[in-house]
Structures are given as structure tokens and as C-alpha cells.
N, C-alpha and C positions, 0 to 999 in steps of 0.2 A: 504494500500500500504506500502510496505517494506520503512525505513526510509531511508533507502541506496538510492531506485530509487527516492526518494523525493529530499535527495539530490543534484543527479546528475541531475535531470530535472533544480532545480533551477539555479544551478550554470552553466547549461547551455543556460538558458535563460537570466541570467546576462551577461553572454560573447555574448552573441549575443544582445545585449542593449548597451553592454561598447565599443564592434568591431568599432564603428566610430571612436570615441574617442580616445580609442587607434594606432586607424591608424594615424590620425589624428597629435596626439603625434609624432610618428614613424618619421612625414615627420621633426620634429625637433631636435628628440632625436638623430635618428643615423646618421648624418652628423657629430654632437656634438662628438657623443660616438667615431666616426670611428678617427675623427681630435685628439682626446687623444690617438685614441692607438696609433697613428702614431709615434705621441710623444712620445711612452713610447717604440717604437721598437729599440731595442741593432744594434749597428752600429759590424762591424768587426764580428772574426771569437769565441769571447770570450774571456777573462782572460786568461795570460799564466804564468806559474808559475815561469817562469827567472824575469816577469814583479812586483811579488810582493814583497814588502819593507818588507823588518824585522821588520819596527811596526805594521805594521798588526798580523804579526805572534805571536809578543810580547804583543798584546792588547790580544790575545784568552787569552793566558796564564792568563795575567790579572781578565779577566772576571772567570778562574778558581780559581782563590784564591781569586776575593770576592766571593765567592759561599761559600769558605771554610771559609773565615770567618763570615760569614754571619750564619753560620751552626753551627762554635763556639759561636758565638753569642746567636743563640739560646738554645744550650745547657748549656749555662751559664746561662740564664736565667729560665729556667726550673729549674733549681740547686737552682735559689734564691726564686722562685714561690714556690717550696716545702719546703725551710727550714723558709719561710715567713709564711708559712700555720702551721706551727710545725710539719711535717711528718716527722719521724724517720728515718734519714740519715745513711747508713750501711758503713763506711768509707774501712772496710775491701773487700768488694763484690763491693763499689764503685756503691750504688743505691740504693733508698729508701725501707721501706718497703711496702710490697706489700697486710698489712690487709688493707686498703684502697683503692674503685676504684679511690680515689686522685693519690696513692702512685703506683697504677698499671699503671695508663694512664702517668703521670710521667717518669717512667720507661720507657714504650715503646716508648715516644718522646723521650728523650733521646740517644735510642738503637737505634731509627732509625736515629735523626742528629750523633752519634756516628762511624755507617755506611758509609752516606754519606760523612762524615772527611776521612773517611779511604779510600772510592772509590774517594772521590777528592785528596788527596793525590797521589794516583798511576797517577791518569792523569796527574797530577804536575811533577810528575817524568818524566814522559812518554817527556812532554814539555820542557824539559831539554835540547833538543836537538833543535835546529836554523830549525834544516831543516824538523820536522816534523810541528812544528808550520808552516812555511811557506808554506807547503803543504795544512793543515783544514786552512790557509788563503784563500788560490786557491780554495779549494773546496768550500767553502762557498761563493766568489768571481761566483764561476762557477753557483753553483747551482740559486744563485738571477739572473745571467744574464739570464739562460735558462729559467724562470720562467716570465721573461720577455719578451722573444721570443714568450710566448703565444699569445703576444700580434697582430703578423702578420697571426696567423690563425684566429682572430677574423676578419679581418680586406678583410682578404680575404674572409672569410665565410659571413661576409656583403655582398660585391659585387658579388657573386654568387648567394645567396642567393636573391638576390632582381632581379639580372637577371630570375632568376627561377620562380620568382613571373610574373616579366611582361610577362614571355613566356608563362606562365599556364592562366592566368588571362585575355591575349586579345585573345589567342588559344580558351578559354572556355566563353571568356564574363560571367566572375562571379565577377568583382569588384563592390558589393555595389555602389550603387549611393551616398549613403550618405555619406558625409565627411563633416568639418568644418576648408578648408582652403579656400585659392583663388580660384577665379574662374576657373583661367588660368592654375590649375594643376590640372589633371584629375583623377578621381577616381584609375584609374592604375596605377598611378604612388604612390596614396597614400600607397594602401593596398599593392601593393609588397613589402614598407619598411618591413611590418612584417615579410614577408618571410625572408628579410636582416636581420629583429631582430633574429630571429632563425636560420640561417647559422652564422650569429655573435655568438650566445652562442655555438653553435655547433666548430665553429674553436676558443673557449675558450678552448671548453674541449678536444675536438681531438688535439689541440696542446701541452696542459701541457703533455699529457699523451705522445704525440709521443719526445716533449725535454726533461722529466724525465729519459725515455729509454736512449736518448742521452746522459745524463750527468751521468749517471748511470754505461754504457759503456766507456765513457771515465776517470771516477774517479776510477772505475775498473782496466784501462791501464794503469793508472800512478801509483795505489798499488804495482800492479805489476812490474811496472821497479824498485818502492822504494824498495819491495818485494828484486828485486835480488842485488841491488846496498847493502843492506845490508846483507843480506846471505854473498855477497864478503867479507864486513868488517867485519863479525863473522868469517870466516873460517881465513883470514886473523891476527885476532887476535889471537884465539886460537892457531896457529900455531906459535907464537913468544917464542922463547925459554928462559928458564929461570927470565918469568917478576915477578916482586915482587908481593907476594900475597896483601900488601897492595894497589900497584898501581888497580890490578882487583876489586878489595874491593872499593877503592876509598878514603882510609883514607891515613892520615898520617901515619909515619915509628911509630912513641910513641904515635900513638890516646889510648886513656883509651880500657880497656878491652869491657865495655860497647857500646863506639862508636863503637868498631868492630864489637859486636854482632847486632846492631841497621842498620849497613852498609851491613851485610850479609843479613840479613832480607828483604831489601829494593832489593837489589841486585838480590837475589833470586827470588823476587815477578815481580820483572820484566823480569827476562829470563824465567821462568819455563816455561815446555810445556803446562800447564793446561791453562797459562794463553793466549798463540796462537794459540788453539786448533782449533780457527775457521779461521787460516792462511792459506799461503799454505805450501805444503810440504816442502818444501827448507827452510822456517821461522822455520816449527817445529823440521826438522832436527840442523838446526844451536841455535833454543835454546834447544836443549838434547847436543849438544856440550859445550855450554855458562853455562848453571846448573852445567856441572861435572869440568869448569873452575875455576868457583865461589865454588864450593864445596871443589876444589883441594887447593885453595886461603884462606879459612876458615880454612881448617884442618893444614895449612902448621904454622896459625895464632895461633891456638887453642896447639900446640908441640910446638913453641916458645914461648908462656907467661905462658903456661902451666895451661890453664883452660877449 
């Protein structure tokens, strides 16, 4: 006989040995299980985003710079891991040598916390601003509540769930006789828990999935007004006449030639179109406006100190 159908006979003559027991369980588990979700179901309509404090918003940011430093950290330490080992440090390339799988895998931790400095960097910038932190405070606010919302499809899928068991079960007289509770409750009422155990799990998974949708829709809506609220303030800006290329820059009137290049760069990397590509149109339009801003701001910089 195939080990497959060996398998499936066994495991099904165990479930049919453990069915008391487990019903049995049921009549104590899910009273238990239903009194916690109840517990855990979100009151109101959700997090609104007027409602959240600036330390909230202020804490993400946080958690992005220890990330970054936690990333300098280990790139410091790879730094001392190889010059510990004596691996041939390239001061000009800024990386060891690579005649070693020491001096390669080195390298490539390295290149990748190196990476990670740069992609947290930009998010740092991006946080610069009060009101997009306050915003992934909301979101993240939103998403844990709806995540908690799962909680009333279980809770519902219990109580149908065991309805559906007593209807099937005194309709067809197939509750087992056997159980190991009191006397005074009857096999029917046992084994329908199970039916509630499995409309329980069932309004687990049909709910996250129907309040993912939700919040998914709704953090959608609110990109989108943030979406045009700032499109306004690009066009807005661009349109102001005669502003100092410093002020667009973001430096001082006497910054070093350096900080200006360092400030274009940053500048840049934040408006470019590449970098909104997956925006929408009105985003990608107002940063092809915000690039030739920042461009017109650099070159105005570059014929004044003359570099």
C-alpha cells in the first residue's frame, strides 16, 4: 500500500479517537477564546489623523536613525574585524582587499550597511517634514486597529458556527454519544463547539483579509489628498518670483562651496522624478517642476562663487 494512503488512514483514525476529547475541550476552550476576542475588539470608527500627537510622529523618525546608527555601527565594526585580522585596507577605493574570501565577505557587508546608511538617510530627509511623520503615525495607528477588528469576525464566526453545528447535528442525529463533560450537557451541544471552533478560525481569516482591503482603501485616500495638498505647495512654490537660490538649496547666503554641493545633492534626490515614479501624476509632474527649481538654484550658485 502506497505510504500516502497509510498515512491518511492513520491520521484519520486518530481524529476519530481524539473527536471526544477534542469536543470535549471545545465546551471550555471557546467560551475562553470568544471572552478574549471581545476584549480585544476596537471600540469607534478608528485613528484619525487630526487625533495624532507629534510624538508619535517624532518616535518613527527616531526608530529611523537608530536603524542608521545601528548600521554605522556595524560598518564600523567590520572596519575593525578586518584591520584586526590584518586584511589589506585600500584607503584610496575605501575597502579591503578582495585576494581573501575574509576580504570579499568584508567588503560586501560593508557595501550593503553602506547602502542601507544611504536608503536611511533619504527616509530621514523625507521625515523632515511634521506632517509626513504624522501621517506613517496614522497609518500605522490605523493598520494595528484594523488588524484588531479581526477580532469580531472570529467572534461572530463562533456563534454561527456552533448554530450551524446544532442545526446539522439534531436535523441528522450524528453527535457522538461520547463526551467527557457533565451529564446535564448533551452531546449536541458539545460537538457543535467544533463547528464554532471552525467558523471562529474562518471569521479570523475572512476578517483580516476583508479590514486589510479597508485600510488599504482608506490609506490610499488620505495619499491622495496629501498627494494634492502638496502638488498645491510645489506649484505654489515654484511660482514665487525671484527666491534666492540659497533659500531653494536650503543653505546659508556664505555656506562653503562644499555644503552647497552636498545640499544640491540631497535636494535633488528628493525631488527627482525617478524617485516618484510610482506616484501619481500630479506628484510626478510637480517634481519635473521642483528638479529644474533646484537645478535653476545650483547653476544660479555655481556663476556666483564661480565653480
Amino acid at each position: 500500500m502506497h505510504p500516502v494512503i497509510i498515512f491518511i488512514v492513520l491520521a484519520a483514525i486518530l481524529f476519530v479517537l481524539a473527536l471526544p476529547y477534542l469536543a470535549s475541550l471545545s465546551l471550555y476552550s471557546l467560551p475562553v477564546a470568544v471572552a478574549w476576542w471581545l476584549s480585544k475588539i476596537p471600540k469607534g470608527d478608528g485613528p484619525k489623523l487630526a487625533d495624532i500627537p507629534d510624538e508619535a510622529g517624532d518616535a518613527i523618525l527616531e526608530r529611523f536613525k537608530e536603524q542608521k546608527r545601528a548600521a554605522e555601527a556595524h560598518v564600523q565594526s567590520e572596519r575593525r574585524r578586518g584591520r584586526a585580522a590584518n586584511v589589506r585596507f585600500i584607503e584610496r577605493e575605501d575597502r579591503f582587499e578582495n585576494r581573501s574570501n575574509l576580504g570579499q565577505g568584508l567588503n560586501r557587508s560593508i557595501e550593503a550597511g553602506l547602502a542601507e546608511i544611504e536608503e536611511l538617510d533619504e527616509h530621514i530627509e523625507r521625515l523632515a517634514d511634521p506632517g509626513l511623520r504624522r501621517f506613517l503615525a496614522w497609518r500605522n495607528d490605523y493598520i494595528a486597529w484594523c488588524e484588531l477588528g479581526r477580532y469580531r469576525g472570529a467572534v461572530l464566526g463562533a456563534v454561527l458556527g456552533t448554530i450551524a453545528g446544532l442545526v446539522v447535528l439534531e436535523v441528522f442525529d450524528a453527535a457522538p454519544s461520547t463526551v467527557f463533560v457533565p451529564n446535564f450537557i448533551g452531546p449536541t451541544i458539545v460537538y457543535s463547539l467544533l463547528f464554532g471552533w471552525v467558523g471562529a478560525l474562518l471569521g479570523l481569516f475572512l476578517g483580516r483579509r476583508h479590514l486589510a482591503t479597508r485600510a488599504e482603501a482608506e490609506i490610499e485616500a488620505m495619499e491622495a489628498a496629501a498627494d494634492d495638498t502638496q502638488t498645491e505647495e510645489h506649484i505654489v512654490a515654484a511660482t514665487m518670483p525671484d527666491e534666492d537660490w540659497h533659500e531653494i538649496l536650503g543653505v546659508a547666503a556664505d555656506a562653503s562651496n562644499d555644503d552647497i554641493r552636498q545640499a544640491y545633492k540631497a535636494a535633488i534626490r528628493r525631488s527627482h522624478p525617478d524617485f516618484v515614479a510610482n506616484m501619481s501624476e500630479n506628484i510626478q509632474q510637480a517634481a519635473v517642476g521642483e528638479t529644474q527649481r533646484i537645478n535653476d538654484a545650483y547653476r544660479r550658485a555655481k556663476e556666483l562663487r564661480g565653480f
